[in-house]
C-alpha positions in Angstrom: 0.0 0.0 0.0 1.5 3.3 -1.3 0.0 6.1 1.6 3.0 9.1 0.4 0.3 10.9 -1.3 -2.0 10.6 1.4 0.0 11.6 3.9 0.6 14.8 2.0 -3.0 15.6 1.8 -4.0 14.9 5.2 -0.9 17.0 7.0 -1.6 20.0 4.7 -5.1 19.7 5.3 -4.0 19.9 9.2 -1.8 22.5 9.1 -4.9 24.8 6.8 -7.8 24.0 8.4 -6.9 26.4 12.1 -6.4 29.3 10.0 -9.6 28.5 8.1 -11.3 28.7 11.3 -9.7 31.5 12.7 -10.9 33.4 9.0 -14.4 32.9 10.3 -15.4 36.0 12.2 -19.3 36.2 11.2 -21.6 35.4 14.4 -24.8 35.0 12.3 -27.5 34.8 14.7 -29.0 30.6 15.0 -32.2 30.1 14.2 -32.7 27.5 17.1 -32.4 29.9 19.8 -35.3 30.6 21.7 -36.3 34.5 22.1 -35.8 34.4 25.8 -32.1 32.9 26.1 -30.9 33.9 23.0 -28.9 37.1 24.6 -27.0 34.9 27.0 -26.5 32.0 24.5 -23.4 32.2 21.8 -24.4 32.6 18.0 -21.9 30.2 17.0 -23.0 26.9 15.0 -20.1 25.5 13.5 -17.1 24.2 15.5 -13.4 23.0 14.6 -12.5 20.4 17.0 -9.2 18.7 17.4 -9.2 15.7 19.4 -7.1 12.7 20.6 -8.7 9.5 21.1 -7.8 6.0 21.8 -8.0 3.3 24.4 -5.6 1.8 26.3 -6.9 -1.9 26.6 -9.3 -4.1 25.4 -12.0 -6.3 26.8 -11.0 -8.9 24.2 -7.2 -10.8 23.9 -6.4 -8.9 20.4 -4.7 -6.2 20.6 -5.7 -2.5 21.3 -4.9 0.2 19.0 -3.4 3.3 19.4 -4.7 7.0 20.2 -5.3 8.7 17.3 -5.2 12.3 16.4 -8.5 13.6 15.0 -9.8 16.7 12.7 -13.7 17.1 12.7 -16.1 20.1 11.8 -18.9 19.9 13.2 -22.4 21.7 12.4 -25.4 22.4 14.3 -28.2 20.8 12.7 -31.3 21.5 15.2 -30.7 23.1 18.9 -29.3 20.3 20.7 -28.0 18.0 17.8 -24.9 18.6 16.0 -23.0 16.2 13.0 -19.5 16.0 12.3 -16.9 14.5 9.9 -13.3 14.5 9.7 -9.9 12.7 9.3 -7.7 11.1 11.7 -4.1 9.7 11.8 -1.7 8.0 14.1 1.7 10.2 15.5 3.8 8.0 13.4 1.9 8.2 10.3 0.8 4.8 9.4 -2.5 4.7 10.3 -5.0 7.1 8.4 -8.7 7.1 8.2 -11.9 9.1 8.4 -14.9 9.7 10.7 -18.5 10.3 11.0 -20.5 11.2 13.7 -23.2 12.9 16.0 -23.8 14.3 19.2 -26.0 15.4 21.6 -26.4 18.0 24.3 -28.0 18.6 27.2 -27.8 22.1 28.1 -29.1 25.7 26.9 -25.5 26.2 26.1 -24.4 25.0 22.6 -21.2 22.7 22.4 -21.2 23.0 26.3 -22.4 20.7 29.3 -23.1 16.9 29.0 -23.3 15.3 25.6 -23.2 12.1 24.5 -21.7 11.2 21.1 -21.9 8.3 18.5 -19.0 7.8 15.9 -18.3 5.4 13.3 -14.7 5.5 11.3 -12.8 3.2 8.7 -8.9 3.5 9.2 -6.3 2.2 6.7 -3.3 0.9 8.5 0.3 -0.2 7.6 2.2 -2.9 9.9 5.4 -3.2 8.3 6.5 -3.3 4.5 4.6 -6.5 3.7 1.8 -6.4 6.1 -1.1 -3.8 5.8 -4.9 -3.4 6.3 -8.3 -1.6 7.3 -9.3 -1.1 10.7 -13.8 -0.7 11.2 -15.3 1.2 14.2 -18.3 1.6 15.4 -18.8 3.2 19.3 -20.1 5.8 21.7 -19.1 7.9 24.4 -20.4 10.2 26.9 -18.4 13.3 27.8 -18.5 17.0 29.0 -17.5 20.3 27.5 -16.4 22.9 29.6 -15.8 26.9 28.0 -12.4 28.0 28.6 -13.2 31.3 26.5 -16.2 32.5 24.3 -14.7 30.5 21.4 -12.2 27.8 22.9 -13.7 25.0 24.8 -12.1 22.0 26.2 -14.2 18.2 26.7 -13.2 14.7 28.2 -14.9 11.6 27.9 -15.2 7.9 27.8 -17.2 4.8 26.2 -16.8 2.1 24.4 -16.9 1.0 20.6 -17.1 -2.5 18.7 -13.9 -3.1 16.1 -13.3 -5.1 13.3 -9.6 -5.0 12.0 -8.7 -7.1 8.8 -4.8 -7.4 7.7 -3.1 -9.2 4.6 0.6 -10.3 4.8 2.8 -11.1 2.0 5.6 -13.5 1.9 8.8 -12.0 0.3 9.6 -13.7 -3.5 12.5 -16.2 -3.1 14.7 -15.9 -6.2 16.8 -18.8 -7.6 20.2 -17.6 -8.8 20.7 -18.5 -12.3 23.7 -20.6 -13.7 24.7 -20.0 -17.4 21.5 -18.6 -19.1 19.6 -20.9 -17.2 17.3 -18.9 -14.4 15.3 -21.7 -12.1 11.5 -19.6 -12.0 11.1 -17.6 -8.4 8.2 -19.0 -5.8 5.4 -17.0 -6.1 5.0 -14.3 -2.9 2.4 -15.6 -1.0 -0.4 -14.1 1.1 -1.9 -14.1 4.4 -5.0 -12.7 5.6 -6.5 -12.1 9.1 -9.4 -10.9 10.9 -9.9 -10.4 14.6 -13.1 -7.9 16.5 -12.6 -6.7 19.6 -14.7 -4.6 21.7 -12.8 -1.7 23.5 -13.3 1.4 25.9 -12.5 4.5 24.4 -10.7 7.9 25.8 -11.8 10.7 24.6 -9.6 14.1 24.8 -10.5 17.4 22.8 -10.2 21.3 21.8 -13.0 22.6 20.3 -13.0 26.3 18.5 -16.4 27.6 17.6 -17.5 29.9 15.3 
């Protein structure tokens, strides 16, 4: 699996995306706000959130994966609901994947208080040079999001989520050497494939910017 290219994208995507935010400095007025709370509530319905999540165990005897670094927008859809989507990749670059996902709040406060979130994401992973794969979760968590400033916020939390990781490894060729102009044919590479689920708690760590 050849992931330069991707790599590329998804770090200059990481590096643009702040500054993209930061660029936004319209507070256009959301039309979920109710007349009475709508001076003490923040205008903001869109969110950058930068995020590190991971677990550090699993329930189940295969192996647990590794925190990830995650890039979502998120959007208010009605007063309480939001969606997001993003990328996320591992510190040392070889895993890389994308997310979905919703969440839910419980207070008058957009993006702050209790919330509960569900997320699903598809990761492509590299083991070494002849071993690489896709990694399938599905899971939920329940946090809280405290305001650190009228645009910065910070959240924690913790749940669980249901993964299915699938890898393929491939036996290096074994060449004969060849005497005269006579060349004995090389073994074919061959290929093996694996599949383990696991069901894991997950960590949840982020920095959210509104606006």
């Amino acid at each position: 699996m050849n992931l330069h290219s991707l790599r590329h994208g998804l770090l200059s995507g990481l590096v643009a995306l702040p500054f993209l935010a930061h660029a936004q400095e319209d507070t256009t007025p959301s039309p979920f706000l109710d007349p009475a709370t709508e001076v003490e509530v923040d205008r903001w319905t869109r969110s950058l959130n930068l995020a590190l999540r991971g677990q550090s165990f699993s329930f189940d005897e295969s192996p647990a994966g590794f925190p990830l670094f995650a890039v979502n927008m998120e959007q208010q859809l009605f007063r309480y609901l939001s969606l997001y989507g993003g990328f996320h990749l591992k510190v040392n670059l070889d895993t890389f994947g994308g997310q979905v996902g919703t969440r839910v709040f419980f207070s008058q406060r957009f993006h702050e208080g209790v919330f509960v979130s569900a997320q699903a994401s598809h990761s492509l992973i590299e083991v070494d040079s002849r071993t690489d794969g896709t990694r399938t979760s599905f899971g939920g968590v329940v946090g809280y999001s405290h305001a650190m400033s009228r645009r910065w916020l910070f959240s924690v939390g913790a749940g669980a989520q249901t993964t299915r990781t699938r890898t393929e490894t491939s036996s290096p060729s074994t060449f004969a050497p060849c005497i005269f102009l006579y060349c004995k044919q090389a073994a074919p590479a061959q290929e093996g494939v694996s599949e383990t689920q696991s069901v894991e708690p997950v960590l949840h760590l982020a920095t959210t910017l509104r606006f």
